[in-house]
PyMOL Python script that loads the backbone (N, CA, C, O; Angstrom):
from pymol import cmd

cmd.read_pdbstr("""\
ATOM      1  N   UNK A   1       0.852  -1.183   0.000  1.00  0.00           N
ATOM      2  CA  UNK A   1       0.000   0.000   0.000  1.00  0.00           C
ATOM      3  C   UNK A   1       0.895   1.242   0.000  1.00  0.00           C
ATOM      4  O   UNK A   1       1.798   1.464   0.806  1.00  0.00           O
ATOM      5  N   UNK A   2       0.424   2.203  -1.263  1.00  0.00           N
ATOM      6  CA  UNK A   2       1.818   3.234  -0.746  1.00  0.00           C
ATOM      7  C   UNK A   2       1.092   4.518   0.078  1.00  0.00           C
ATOM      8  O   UNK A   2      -0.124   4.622   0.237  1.00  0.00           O
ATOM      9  N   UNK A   3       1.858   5.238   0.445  1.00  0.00           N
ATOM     10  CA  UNK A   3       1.811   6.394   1.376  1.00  0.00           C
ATOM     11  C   UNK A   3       0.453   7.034   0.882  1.00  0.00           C
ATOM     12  O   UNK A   3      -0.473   7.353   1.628  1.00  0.00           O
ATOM     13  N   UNK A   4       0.478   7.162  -0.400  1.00  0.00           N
ATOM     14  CA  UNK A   4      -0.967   7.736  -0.738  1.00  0.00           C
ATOM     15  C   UNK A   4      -2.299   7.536  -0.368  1.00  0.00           C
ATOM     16  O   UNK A   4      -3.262   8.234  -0.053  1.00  0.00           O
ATOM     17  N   UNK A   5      -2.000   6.195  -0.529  1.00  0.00           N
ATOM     18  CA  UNK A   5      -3.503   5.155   0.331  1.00  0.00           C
ATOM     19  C   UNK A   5      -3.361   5.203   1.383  1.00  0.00           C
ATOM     20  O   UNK A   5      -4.433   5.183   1.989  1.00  0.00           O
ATOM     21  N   UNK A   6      -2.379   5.270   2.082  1.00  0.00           N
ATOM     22  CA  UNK A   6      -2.396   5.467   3.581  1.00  0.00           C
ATOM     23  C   UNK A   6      -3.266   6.694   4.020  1.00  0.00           C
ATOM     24  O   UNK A   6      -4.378   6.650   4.546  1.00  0.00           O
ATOM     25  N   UNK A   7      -2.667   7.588   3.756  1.00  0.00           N
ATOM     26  CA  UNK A   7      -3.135   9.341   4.010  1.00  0.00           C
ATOM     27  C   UNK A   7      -4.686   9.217   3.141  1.00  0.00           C
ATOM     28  O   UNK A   7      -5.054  10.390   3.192  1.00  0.00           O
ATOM     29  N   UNK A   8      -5.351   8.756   2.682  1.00  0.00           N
ATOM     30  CA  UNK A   8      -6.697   8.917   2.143  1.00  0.00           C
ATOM     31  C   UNK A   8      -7.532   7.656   3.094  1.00  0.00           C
ATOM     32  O   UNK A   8      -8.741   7.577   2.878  1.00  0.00           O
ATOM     33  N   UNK A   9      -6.944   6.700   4.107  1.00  0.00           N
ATOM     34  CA  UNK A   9      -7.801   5.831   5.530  1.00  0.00           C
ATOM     35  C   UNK A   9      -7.527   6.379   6.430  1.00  0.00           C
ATOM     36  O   UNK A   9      -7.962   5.731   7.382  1.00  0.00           O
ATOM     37  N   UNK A  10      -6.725   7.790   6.969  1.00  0.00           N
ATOM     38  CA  UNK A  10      -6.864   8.215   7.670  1.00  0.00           C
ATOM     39  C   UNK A  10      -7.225   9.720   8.047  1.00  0.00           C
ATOM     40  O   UNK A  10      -6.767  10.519   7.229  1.00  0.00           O
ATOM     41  N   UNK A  11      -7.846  10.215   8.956  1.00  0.00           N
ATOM     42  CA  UNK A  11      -8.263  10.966   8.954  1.00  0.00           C
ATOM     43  C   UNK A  11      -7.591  12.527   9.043  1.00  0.00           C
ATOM     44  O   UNK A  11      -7.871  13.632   8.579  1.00  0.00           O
ATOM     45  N   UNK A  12      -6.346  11.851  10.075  1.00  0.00           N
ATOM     46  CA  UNK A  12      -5.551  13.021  10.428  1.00  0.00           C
ATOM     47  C   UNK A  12      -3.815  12.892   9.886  1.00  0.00           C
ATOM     48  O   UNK A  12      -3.279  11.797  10.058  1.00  0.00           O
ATOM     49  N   UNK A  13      -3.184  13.761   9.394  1.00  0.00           N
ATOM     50  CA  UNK A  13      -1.848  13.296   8.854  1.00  0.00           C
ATOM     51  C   UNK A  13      -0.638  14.562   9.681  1.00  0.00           C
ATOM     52  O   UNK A  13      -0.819  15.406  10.559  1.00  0.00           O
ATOM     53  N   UNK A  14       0.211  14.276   9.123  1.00  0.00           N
ATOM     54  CA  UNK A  14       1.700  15.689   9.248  1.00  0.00           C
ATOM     55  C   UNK A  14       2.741  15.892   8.068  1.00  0.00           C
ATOM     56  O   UNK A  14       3.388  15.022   7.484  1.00  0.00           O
ATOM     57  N   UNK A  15       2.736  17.065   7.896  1.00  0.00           N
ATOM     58  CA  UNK A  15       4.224  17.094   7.336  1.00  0.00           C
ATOM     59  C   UNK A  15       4.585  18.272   7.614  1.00  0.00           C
ATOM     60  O   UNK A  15       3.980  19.046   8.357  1.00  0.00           O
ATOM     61  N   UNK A  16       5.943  18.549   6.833  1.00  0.00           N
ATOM     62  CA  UNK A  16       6.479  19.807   7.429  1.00  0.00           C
ATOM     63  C   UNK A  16       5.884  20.917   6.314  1.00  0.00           C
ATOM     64  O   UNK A  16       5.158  20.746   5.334  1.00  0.00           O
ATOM     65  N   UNK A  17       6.362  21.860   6.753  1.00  0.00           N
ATOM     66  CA  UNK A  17       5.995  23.505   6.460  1.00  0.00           C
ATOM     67  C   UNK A  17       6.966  24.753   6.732  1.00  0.00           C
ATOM     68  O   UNK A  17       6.968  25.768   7.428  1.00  0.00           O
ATOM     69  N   UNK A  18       7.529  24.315   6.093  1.00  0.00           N
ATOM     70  CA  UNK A  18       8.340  25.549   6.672  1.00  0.00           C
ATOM     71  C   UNK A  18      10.009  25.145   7.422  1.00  0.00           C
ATOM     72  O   UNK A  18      10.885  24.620   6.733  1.00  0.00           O
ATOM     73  N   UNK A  19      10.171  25.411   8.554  1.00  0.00           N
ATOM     74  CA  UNK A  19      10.344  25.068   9.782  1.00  0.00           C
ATOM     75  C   UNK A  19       9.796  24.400  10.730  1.00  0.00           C
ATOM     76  O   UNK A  19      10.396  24.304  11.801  1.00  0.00           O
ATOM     77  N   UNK A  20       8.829  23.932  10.589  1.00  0.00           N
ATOM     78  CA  UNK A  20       7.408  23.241  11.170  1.00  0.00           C
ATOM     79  C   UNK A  20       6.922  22.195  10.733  1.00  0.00           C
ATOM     80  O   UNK A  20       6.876  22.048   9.512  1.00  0.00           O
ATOM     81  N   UNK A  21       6.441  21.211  11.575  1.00  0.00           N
ATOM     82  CA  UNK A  21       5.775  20.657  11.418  1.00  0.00           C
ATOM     83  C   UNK A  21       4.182  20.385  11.244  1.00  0.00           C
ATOM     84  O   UNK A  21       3.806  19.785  12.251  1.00  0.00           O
ATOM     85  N   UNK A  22       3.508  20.521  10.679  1.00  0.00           N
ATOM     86  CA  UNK A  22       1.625  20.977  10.805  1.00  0.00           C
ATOM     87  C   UNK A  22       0.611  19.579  10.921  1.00  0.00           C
ATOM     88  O   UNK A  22       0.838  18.550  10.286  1.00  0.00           O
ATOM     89  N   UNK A  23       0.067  19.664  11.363  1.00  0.00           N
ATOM     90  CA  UNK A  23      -1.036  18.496  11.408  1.00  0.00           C
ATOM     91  C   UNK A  23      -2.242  18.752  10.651  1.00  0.00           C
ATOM     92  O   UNK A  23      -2.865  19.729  11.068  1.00  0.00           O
ATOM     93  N   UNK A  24      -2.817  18.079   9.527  1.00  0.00           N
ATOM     94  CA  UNK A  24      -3.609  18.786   8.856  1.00  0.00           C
ATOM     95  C   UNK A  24      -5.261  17.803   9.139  1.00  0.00           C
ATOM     96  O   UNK A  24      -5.174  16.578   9.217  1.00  0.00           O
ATOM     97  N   UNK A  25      -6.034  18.181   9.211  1.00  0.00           N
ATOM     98  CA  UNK A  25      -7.404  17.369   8.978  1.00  0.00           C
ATOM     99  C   UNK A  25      -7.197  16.714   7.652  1.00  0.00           C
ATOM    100  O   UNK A  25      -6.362  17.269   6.939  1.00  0.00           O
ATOM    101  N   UNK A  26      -7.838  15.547   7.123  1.00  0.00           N
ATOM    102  CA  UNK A  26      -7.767  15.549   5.723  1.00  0.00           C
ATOM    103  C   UNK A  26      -9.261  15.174   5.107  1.00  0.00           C
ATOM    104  O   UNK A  26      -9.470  14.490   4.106  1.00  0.00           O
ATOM    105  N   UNK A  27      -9.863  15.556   5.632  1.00  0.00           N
ATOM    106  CA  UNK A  27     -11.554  15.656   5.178  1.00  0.00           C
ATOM    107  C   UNK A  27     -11.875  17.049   5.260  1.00  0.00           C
ATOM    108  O   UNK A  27     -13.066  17.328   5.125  1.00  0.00           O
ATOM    109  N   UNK A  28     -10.779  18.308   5.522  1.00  0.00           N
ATOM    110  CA  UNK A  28     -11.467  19.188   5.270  1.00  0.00           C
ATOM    111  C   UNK A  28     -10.031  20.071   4.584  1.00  0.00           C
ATOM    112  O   UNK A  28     -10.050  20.809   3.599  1.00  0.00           O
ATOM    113  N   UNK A  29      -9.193  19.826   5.191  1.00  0.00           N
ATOM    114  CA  UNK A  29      -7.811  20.355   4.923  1.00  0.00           C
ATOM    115  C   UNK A  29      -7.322  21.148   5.500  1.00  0.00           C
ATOM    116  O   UNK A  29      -6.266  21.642   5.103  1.00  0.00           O
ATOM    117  N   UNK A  30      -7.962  21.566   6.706  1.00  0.00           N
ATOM    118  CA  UNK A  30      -7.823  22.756   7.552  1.00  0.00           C
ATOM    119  C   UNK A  30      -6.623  21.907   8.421  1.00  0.00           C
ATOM    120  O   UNK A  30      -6.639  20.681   8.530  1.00  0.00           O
ATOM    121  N   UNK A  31      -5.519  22.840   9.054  1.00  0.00           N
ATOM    122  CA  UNK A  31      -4.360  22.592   9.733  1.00  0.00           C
ATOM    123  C   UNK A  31      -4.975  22.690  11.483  1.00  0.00           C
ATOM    124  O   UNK A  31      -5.604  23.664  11.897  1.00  0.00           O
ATOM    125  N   UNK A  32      -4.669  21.608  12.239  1.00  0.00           N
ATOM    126  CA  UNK A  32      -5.348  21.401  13.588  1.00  0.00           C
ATOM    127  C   UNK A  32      -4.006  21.898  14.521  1.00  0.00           C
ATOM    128  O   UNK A  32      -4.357  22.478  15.548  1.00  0.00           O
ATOM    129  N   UNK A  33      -2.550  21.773  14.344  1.00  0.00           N
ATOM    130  CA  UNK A  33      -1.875  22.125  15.096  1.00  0.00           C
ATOM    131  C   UNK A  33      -0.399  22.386  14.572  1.00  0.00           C
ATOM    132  O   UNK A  33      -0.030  21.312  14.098  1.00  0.00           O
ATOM    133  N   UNK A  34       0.234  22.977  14.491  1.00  0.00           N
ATOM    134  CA  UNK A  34       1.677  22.559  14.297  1.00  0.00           C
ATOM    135  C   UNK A  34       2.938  22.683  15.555  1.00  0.00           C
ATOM    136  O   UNK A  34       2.952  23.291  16.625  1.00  0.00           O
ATOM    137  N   UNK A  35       3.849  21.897  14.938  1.00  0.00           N
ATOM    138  CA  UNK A  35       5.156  21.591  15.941  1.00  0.00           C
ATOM    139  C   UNK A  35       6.404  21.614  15.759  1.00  0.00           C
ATOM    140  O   UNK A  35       6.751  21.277  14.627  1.00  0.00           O
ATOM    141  N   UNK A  36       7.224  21.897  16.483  1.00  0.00           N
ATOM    142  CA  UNK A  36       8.770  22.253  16.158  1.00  0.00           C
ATOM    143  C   UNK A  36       9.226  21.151  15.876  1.00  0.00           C
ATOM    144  O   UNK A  36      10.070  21.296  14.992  1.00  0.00           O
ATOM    145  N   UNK A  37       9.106  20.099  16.171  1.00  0.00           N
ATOM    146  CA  UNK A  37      10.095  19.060  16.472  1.00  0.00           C
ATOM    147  C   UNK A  37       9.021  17.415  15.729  1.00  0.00           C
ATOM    148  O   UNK A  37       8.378  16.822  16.594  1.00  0.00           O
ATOM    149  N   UNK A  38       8.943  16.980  14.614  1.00  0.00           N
ATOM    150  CA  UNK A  38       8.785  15.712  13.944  1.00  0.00           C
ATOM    151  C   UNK A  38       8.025  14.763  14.815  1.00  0.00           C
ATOM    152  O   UNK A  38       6.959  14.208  14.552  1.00  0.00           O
ATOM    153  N   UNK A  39       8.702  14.676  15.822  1.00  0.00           N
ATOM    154  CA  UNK A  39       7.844  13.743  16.940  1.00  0.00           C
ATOM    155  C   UNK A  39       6.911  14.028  17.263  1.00  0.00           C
ATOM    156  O   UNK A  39       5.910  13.337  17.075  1.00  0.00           O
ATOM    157  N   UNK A  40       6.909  15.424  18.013  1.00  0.00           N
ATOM    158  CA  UNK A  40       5.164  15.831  18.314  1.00  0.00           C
ATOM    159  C   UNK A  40       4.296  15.662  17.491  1.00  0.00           C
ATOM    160  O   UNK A  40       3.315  14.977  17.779  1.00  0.00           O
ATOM    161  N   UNK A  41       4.483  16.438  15.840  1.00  0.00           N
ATOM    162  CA  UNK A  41       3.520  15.944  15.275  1.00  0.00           C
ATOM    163  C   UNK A  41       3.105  14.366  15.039  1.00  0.00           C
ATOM    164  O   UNK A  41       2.047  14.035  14.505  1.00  0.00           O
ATOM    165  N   UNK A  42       3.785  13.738  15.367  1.00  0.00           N
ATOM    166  CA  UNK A  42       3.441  12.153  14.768  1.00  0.00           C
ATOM    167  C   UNK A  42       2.157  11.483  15.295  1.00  0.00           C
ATOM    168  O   UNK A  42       1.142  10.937  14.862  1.00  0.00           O
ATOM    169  N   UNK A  43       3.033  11.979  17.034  1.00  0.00           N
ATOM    170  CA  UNK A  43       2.560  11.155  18.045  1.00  0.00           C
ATOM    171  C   UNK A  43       0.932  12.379  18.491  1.00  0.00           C
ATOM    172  O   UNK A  43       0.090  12.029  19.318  1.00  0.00           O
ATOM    173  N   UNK A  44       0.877  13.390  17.917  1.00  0.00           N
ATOM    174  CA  UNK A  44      -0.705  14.244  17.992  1.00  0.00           C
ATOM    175  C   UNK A  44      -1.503  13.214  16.519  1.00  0.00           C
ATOM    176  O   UNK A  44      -2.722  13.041  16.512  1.00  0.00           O
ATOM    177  N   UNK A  45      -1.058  12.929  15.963  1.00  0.00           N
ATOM    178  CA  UNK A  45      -1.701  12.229  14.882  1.00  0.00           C
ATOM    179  C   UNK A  45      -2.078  10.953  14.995  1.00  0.00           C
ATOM    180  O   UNK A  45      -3.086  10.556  14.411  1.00  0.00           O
ATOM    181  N   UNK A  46      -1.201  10.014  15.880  1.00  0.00           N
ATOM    182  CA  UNK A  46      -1.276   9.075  16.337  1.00  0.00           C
ATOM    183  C   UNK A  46      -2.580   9.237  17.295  1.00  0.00           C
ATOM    184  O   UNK A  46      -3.540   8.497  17.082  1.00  0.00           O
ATOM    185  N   UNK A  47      -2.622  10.007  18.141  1.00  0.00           N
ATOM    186  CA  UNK A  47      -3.763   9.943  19.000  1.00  0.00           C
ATOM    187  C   UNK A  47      -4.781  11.245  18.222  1.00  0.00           C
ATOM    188  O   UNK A  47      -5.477  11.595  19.176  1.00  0.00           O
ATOM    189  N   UNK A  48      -5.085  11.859  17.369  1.00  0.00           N
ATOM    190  CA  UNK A  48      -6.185  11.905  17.159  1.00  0.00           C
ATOM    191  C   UNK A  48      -6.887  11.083  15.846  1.00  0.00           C
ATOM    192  O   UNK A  48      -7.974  11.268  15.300  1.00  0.00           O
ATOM    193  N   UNK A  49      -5.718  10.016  15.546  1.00  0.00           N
ATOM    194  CA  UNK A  49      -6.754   8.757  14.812  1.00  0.00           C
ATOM    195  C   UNK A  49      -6.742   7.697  15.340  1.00  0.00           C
ATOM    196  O   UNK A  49      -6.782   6.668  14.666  1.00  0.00           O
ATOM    197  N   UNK A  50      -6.672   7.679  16.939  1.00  0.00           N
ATOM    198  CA  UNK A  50      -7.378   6.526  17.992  1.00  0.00           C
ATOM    199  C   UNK A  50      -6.178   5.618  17.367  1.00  0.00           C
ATOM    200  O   UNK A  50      -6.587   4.476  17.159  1.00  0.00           O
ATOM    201  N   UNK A  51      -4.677   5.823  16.975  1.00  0.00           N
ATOM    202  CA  UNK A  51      -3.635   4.823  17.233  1.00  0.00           C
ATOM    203  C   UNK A  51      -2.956   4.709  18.427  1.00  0.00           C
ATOM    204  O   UNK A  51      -2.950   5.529  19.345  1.00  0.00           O
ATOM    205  N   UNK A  52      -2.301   3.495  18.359  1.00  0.00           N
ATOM    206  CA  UNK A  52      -1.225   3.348  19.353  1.00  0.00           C
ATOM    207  C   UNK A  52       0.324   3.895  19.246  1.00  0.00           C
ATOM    208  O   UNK A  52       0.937   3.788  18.184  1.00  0.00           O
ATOM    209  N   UNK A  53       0.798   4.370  20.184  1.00  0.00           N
ATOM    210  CA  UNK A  53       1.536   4.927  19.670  1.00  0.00           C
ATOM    211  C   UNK A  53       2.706   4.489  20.497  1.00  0.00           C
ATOM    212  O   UNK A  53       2.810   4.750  21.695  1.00  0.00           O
ATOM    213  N   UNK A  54       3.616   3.783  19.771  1.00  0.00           N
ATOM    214  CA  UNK A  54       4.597   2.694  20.296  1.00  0.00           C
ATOM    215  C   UNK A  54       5.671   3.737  20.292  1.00  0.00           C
ATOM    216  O   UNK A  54       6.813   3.448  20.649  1.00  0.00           O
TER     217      UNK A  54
END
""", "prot")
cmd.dss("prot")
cmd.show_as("cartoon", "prot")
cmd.util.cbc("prot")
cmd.orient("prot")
C-alpha cells in the first residue's frame, strides 16, 4: 500500500511547512496544530486517529 492510500484511511496526517511541522485534517484540509520538532507531530496524529503509539 503506498503512502498515498495510507493518508486517504486516515483521517488526520503531518508534514512539514516551513520550519514546522503541521497536522492537517484531511476531510477538510484545515491545519489542527503545528510543531517544532517531527515527533510531536506524529505522536498528535497518532492519538487523534485513535492509534497506538509505540
Amino acid at each position: 500500500m503506498s503512502t498515498y492510500d495510507q493518508k486517504e484511511k486516515c483521517k488526520y496526517s503531518y508534514c512539514r511547512r516551513g520550519n514546522l511541522w503541521a497536522v492537517y485534517d484531511n476531510e477538510t484540509g484545515s491545519k489542527v496544530d503545528s510543531f517544532i520538532e517531527k515527533e510531536g507531530a506524529r505522536k498528535k496524529v497518532y492519538d487523534l486517529n485513535g492509534w497506538d503509539y509505540s
